[in-house]
C-alpha positions in Angstrom: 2.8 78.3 -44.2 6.1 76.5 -45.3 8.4 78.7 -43.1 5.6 77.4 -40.5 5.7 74.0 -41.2 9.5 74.2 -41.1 9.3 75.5 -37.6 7.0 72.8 -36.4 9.5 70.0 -37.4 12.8 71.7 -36.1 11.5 71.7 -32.8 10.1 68.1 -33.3 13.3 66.9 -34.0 15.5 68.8 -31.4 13.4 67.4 -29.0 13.8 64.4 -30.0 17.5 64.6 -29.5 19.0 63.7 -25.9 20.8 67.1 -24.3 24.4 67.1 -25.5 26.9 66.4 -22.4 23.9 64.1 -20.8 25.0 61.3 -18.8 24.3 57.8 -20.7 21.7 55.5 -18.6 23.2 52.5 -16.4 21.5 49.3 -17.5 18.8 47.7 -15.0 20.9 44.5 -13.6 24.2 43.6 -13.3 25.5 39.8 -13.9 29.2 38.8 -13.2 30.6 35.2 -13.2 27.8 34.4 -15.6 28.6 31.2 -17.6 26.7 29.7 -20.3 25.5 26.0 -19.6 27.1 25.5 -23.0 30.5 26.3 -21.1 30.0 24.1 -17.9 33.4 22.7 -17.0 34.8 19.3 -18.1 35.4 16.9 -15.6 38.5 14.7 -16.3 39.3 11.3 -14.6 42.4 9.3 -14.1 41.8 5.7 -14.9 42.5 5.2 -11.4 40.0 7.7 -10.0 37.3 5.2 -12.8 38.5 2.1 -11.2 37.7 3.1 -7.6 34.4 4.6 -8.4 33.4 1.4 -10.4 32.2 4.0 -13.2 29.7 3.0 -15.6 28.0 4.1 -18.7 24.9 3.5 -21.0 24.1 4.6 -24.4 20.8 7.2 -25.1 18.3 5.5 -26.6 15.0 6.4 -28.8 12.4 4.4 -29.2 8.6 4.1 -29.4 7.1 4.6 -25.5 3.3 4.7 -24.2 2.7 8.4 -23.8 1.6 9.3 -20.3 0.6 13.0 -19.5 0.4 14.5 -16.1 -2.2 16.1 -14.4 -2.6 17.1 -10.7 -4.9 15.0 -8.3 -7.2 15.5 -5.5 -7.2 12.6 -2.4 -10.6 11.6 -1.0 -11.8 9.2 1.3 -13.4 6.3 -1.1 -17.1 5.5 -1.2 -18.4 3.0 1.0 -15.6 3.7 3.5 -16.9 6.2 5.8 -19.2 4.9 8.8 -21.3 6.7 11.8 -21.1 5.5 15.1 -24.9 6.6 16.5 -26.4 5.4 20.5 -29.2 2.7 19.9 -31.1 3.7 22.4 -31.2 6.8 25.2 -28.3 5.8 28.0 -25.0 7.2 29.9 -21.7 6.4 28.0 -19.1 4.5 29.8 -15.1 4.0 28.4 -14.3 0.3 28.3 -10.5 1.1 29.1 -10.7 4.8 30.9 -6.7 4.9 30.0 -8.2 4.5 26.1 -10.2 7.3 25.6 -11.8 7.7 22.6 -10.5 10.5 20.3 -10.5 12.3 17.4 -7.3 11.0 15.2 -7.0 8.0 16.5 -6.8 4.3 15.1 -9.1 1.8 15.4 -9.7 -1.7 13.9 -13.5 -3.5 13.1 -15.2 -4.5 15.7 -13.1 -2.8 18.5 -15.5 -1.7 21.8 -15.9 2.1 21.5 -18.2 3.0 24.1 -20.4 1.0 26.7 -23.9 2.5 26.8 -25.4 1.9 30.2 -29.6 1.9 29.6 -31.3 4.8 31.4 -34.4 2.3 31.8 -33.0 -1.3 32.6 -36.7 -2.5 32.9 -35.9 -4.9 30.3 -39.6 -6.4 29.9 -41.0 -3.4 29.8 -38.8 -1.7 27.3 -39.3 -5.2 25.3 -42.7 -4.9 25.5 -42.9 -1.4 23.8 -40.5 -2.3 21.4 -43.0 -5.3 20.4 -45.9 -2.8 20.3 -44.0 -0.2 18.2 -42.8 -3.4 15.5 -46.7 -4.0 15.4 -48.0 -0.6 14.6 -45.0 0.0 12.4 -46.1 -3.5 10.6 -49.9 -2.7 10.1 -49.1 1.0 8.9 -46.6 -0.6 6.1 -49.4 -3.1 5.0 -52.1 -0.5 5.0 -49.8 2.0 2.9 -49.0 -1.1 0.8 -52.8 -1.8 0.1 -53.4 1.5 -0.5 -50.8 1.8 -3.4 -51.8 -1.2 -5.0 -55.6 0.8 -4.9 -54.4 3.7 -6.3 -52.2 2.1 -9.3 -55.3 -0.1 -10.0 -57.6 3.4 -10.1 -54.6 5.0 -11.8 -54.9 2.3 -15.0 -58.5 2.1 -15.1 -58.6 5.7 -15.5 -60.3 6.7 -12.6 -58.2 7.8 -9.9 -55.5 10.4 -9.8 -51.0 11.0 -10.6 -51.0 12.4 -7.4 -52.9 9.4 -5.7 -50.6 7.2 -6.8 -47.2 9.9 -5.7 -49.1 10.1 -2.0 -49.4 6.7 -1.4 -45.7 6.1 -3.0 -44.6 8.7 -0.2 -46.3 6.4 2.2 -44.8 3.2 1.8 -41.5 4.4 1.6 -42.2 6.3 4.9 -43.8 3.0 6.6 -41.1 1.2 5.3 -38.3 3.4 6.9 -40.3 3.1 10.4 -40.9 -0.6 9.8 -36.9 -1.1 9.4 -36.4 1.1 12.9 -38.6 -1.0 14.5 -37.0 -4.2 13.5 -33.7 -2.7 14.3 -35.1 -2.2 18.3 -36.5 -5.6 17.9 -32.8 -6.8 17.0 -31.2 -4.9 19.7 -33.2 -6.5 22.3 -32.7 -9.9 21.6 -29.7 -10.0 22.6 -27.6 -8.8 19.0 -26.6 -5.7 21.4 -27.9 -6.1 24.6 -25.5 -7.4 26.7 -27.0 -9.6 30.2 -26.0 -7.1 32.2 -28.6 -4.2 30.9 -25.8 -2.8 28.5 -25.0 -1.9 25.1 -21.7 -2.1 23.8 -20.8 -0.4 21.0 -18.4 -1.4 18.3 -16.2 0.4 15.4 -18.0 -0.6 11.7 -14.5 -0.4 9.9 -10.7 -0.6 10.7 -9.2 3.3 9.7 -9.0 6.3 11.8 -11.7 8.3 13.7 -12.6 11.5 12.1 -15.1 13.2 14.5 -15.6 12.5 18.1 -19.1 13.5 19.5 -19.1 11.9 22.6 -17.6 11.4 26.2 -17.3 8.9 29.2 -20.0 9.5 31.6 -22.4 12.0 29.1 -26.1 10.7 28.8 -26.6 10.4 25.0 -30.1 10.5 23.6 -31.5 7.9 21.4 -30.2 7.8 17.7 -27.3 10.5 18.8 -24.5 10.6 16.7 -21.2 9.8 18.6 -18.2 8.8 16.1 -17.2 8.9 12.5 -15.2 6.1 11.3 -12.9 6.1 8.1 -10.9 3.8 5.9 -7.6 5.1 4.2 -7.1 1.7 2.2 -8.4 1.9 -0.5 -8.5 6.1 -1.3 -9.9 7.5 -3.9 -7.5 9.9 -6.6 -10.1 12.4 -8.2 -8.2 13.6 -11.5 -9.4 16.4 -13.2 -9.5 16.4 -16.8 -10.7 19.2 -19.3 -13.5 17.7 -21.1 -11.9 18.5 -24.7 -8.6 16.4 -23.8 -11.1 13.7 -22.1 -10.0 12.2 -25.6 -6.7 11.9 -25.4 -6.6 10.2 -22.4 -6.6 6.1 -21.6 -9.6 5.9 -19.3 -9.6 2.7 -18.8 -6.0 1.8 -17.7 -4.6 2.2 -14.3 -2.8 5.7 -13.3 0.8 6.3 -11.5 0.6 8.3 -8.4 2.7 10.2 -6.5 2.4 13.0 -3.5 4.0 16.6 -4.7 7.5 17.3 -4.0 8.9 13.7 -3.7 11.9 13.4 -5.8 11.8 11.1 -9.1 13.7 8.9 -7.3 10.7 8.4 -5.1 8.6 5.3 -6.5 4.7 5.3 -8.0 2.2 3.5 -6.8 -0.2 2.4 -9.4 -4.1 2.8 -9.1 -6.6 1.4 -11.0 -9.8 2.9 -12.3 -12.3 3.3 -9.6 -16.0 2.1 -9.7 -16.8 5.6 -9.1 -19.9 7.6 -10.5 -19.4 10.0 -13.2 -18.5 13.5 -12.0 -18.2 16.8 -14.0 -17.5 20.3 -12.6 -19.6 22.5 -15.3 -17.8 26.1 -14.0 -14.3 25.0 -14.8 -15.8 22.6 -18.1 -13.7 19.3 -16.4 -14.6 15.6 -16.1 -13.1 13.7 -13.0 -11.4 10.2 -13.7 -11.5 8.3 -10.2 -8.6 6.5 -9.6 -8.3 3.6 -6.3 -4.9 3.4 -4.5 -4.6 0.7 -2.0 -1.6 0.3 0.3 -0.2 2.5 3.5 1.0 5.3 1.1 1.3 7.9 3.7 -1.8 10.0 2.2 -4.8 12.5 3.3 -8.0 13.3 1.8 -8.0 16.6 0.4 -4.3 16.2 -0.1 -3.0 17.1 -4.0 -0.9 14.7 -5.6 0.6 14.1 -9.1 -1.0 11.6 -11.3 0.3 10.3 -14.2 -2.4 9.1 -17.0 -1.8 6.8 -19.9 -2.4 8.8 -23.2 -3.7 6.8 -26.5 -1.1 6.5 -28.9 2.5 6.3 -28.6 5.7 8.6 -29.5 9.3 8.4 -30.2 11.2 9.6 -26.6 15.0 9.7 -25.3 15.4 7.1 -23.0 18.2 6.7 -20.0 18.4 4.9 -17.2 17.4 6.6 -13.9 20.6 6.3 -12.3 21.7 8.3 -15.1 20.0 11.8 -13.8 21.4 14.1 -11.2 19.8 16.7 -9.6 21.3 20.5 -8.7 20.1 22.2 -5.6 17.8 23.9 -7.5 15.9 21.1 -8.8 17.3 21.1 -12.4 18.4 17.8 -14.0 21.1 16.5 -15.7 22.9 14.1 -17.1 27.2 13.3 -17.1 27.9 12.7 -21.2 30.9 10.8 -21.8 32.8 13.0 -24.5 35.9 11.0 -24.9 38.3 8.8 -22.9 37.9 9.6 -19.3 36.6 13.2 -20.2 32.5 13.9 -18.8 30.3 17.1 -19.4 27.2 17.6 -17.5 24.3 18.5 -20.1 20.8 19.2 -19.1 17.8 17.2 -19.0 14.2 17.9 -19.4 12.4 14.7 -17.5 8.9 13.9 -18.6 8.3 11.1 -16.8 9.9 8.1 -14.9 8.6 4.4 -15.6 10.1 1.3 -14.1 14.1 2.4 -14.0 14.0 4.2 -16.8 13.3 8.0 -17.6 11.8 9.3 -20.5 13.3 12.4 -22.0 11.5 15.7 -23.3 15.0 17.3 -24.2 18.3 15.6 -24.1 21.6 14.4 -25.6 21.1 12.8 -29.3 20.4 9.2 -29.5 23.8 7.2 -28.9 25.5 9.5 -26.5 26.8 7.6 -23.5 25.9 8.5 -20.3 27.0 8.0 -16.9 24.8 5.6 -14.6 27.4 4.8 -11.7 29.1 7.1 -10.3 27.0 10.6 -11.0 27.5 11.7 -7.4 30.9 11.7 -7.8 31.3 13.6 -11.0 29.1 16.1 -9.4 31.2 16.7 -6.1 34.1 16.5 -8.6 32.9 19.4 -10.3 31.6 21.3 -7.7 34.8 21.2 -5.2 33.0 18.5 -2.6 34.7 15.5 -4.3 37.7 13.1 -2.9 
């Protein structure tokens, strides 16, 4: 059993072992000209070279900053600024300019003629007359569905009549009422609020912004109540900002956000939206609330578009801060800052940005408190460095 044993672990190990005279294994990747960003190249200036580039400098400072935290943002078109565009009454759709069509996309201001809608029965009196009939009928069925709720409430407390009494006539009077309010608005429409003197209708945008859908064209006969436009507003938007519900906390939510579209570069500058009067929302699959957020202004935006929003967080910390001016960017969207290391001698060190407020930028990672950086005169240094300077 031990001369066994023995066996057993001989060949164990010799396998093990790679075959004498066996090529060794070339490594995965190859990296030449690889320098450290410890050992990025010092950039040295004559006083001259200073003088002409009016080079300035500013110390790193650390001090106690709001904390802001950024999340990712979703653009909608704000309540109350949406608006349908619907034919009055049955009639054939005319262009007020035919060199002006009406079109998805395009822009138009409050109150600006749309359509004309030509009357496929210009009997006037007539059409008058049943308009009159249907505002009666409309009237007695909303005070005989009134009566009958006040019946069945009364039966209801006295114990003698019936929930579902009381739900049926509810239904009722809300249906009478809806009818009651299309009668009026016929009523309106003839008396001259719409109806123009000669038999048409002309019909108006609600809202300046931008028309979203087009139903309609010049010369098609349009039935009565038939949608024909969809008007929006872009100012203000809304900025729908979700938030997990366990950092809900940790956020500010009552002070104003920074916005900004993805991809702009810091330099780019925030617009600042305050909290929305918007109803509570909460997405139970993904366990996030939504902060609403107004922007007013032409920011060039588009609902459904994602942008970056930055959130005041409660409390404050201790961050690096630099001047703006003060960070570069390499083609491949790193930052950085020029550190003054002695007389006329600058080494670019790296830079983590968290955020930029006012025309200052607040550090996650940089040089230690004191350090002097360059704020004038960064492009230079760069093209210096990198062979494109004069």
């Amino acid at each position: 059993m031990r001369t066994a044993a023995r066996l057993v672990l001989l060949l164990a190990f010799g396998c093990s072992q790679a075959p004498v005279g066996a090529a060794p294994s070339k490594a995965p990747a190859k990296v030449e000209g690889a320098v450290p960003e410890a050992q990025v190249p010092v950039v040295t200036l004559t006083a001259d070279a200073e003088r002409r580039i009016a080079l300035t400098v500013a110390a790193v400072t650390e001090r106690e900053v709001t904390r802001r935290r950024a999340f990712p943002g979703v653009v909608s078109i704000a309540a109350g600024r949406r608006s349908r565009v619907v034919a009055p009454l049955a009639g054939r759709l005319e262009l007020p300019d035919p060199k002006k069509p009406i079109v998805a996309g395009a822009d138009v201001s409050e109150g600006q003629a749309l359509w004309r809608l030509v009357l496929l029965q210009p009997d006037q009196v007539l059409q008058r007359s049943i308009a009159n009939r249907d505002l009666a009928t409309a009237q007695a069925a909303f005070d005989a569905a009134t009566v009958r709720q006040r019946r069945a409430e009364q039966l209801k407390a006295d114990q003698s009549g019936s929930q579902r009494a009381v739900e049926d006539a509810t239904l009722a009077v809300a249906t009478a009422t809806a009818s009651l309010a299309d009668a009026k608005l016929r009523i309106a429409t003839w008396d001259g609020s719409l109806l123009r003197a000669d038999g048409t209708i002309v019909l108006t945008s609600p809202l300046s912004g931008v028309v979203l859908e087009c139903e309609a064209v010049s010369g098609q006969v349009v039935r009565e109540g038939a949608l024909l436009a969809e008007v929006a507003s872009f100012d203000p938007l809304w900025i729908h900002v979700a938030v997990h519900a366990a950092e809900v906390a940790d956020v500010d939510t009552r002070a104003p956000a920074q916005i900004r579209g993805l991809g702009e570069l810091d330099s780019a500058s925030w617009s600042e939206a305050p909290v929305a009067a918007a109803p509570p929302v909460a997405a139970a699959a993904s366990g996030s609330v939504d902060l609403v957020y107004e922007l007013s202004g032409k920011r060039p935006l588009r609902p459904g578009q994602r942008v970056l929003a930055m959130v005041v967080a409660r409390g404050s910390s201790k961050r690096l801060v630099v001047p703006h001016a003060a960070v570069v960017r390499d083609a491949y969207g790193g930052s950085w800052v020029y550190v003054r290391r002695q007389d006329r001698e600058y080494v670019r060190q790296r830079v983590e940005v968290a955020w930029v407020e006012g025309g200052e930028a607040v550090l996650g990672e940089g040089p230690a408190p004191g350090a002097e950086v360059v704020t004038s005169g960064t492009a230079e240094l760069f093209g210096a460095e990198f062979g494109q300077g004069k």
